[in-house]
C-alpha positions in Angstrom: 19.8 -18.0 28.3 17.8 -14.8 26.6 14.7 -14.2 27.8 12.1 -13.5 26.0 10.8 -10.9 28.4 13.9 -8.5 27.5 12.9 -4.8 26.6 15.0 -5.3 23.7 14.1 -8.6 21.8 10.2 -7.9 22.4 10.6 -4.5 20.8 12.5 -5.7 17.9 9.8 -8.6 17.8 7.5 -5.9 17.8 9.2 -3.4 15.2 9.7 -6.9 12.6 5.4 -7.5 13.1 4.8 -3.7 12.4 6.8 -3.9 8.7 6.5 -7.5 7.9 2.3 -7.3 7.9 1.2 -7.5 4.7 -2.8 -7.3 5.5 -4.7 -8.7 2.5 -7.1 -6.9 0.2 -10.5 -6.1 2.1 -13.8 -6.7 0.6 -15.3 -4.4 -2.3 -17.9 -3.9 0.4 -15.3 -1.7 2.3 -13.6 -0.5 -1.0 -17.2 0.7 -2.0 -17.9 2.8 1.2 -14.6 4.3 1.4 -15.4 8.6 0.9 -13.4 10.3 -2.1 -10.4 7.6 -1.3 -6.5 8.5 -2.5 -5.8 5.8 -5.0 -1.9 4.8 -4.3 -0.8 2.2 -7.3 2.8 1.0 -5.6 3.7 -0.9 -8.5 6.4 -0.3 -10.9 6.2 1.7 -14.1 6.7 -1.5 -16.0 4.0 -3.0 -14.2 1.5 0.0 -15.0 2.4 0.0 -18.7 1.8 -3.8 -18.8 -1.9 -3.3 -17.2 -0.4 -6.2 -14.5 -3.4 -7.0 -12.1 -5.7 -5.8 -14.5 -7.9 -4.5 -16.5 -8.1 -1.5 -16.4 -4.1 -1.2 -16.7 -4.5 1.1 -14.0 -7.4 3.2 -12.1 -8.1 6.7 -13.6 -6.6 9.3 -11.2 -4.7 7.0 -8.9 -1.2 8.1 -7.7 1.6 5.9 -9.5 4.5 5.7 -6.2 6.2 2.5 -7.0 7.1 1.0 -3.3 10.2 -1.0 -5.0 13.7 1.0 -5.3 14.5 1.1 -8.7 12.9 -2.6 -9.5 14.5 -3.9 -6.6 12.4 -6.3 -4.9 11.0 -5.6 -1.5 12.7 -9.1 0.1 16.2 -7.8 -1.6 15.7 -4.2 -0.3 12.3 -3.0 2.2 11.2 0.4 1.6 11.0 2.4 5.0 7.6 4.0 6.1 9.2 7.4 6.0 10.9 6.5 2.6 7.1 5.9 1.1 5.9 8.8 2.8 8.8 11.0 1.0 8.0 9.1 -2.0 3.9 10.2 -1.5 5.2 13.8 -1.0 7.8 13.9 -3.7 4.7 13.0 -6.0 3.2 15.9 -5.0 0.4 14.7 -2.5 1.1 15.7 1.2 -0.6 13.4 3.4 -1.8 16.1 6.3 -5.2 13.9 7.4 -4.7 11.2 9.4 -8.0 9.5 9.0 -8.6 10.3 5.2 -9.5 7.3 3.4 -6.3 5.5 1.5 -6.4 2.7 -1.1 -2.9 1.3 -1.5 -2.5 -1.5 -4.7 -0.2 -3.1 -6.9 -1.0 -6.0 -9.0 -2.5 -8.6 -6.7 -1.8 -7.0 -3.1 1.6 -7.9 -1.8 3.0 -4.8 -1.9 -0.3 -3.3 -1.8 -0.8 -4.6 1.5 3.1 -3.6 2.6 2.4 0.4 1.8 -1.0 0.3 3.8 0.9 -1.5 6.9 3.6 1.2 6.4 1.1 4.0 6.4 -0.8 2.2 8.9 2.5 2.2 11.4 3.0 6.1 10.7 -0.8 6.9 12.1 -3.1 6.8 9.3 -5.9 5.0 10.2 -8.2 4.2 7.6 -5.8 2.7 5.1 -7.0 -0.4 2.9 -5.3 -2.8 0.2 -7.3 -2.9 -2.7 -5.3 -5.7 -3.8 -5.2 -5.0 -7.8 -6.5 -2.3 -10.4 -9.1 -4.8 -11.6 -10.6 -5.6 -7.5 -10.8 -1.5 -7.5 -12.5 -1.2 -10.1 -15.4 -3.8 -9.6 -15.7 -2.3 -6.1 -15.9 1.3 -7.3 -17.8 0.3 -10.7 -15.3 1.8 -12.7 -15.1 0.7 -16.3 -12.4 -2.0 -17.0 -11.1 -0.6 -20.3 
């Protein structure tokens, strides 16, 4: 009989929760007050050239780090928070603040919400799915070209 007390199945209990929440896009309220936020678009380059969650086709200044491997799907193969983090850096942003305000995204906020639990696990604290480009740019009144 296992019990469910065990140091080992809670913490892999605990490690599956940590990856596996996918916290859903917060309000354009929270979007709105963010301060000079880093805009991370996770989505795939084929998703940014088809304007998918949008319009806009994507938000002006935003970081494109797609959170897939080479198209492959995040159920078929999870990114890692430290692969993200490399991916952030290798993009040329190095993520020193811990509390600097961070709005992940892809088209509708799966994945969105994935990279801002990621982050979220590796210490940065005020992370936030913005859901899609078009969500973003209501809450920021941006214009929707």
């Amino acid at each position: 009989m296992m019990s469910i007390t065990s140091k080992g199945f809670r913490g892999a209990f605990m490690l599956k929760r940590v990856f596996s929440t996918k916290p859903g896009p917060v309000s354009a309220d929270v979007l709105a007050a963010l301060p000079d936020p880093l805009i991370l678009d996770v989505r795939d380059p084929s998703e940014v050239a088809l304007g998918k969650g949008g319009p806009p086709a994507s938000i002006f200044g935003s970081l494109n780090v797609p959170l897939n491997h080479n198209g492959t799907s995040q159920h078929e193969r999870p990114t890692t928070a430290e692969e993200l983090l490399f991916k952030i850096k290798e993009a040329g942003v190095e993520l020193t603040d811990k509390n600097a305000a961070i709005i992940t995204h892809c088209g509708s906020g799966g994945r969105g919400g994935r990279a801002a639990a990621l982050l979220t696990s590796l210490g940065f604290s005020n992370v936030h799915n913005g859901g899609g480009p078009s969500h973003i740019a209501s809450a920021l009144s941006l214009p929707k070209k």
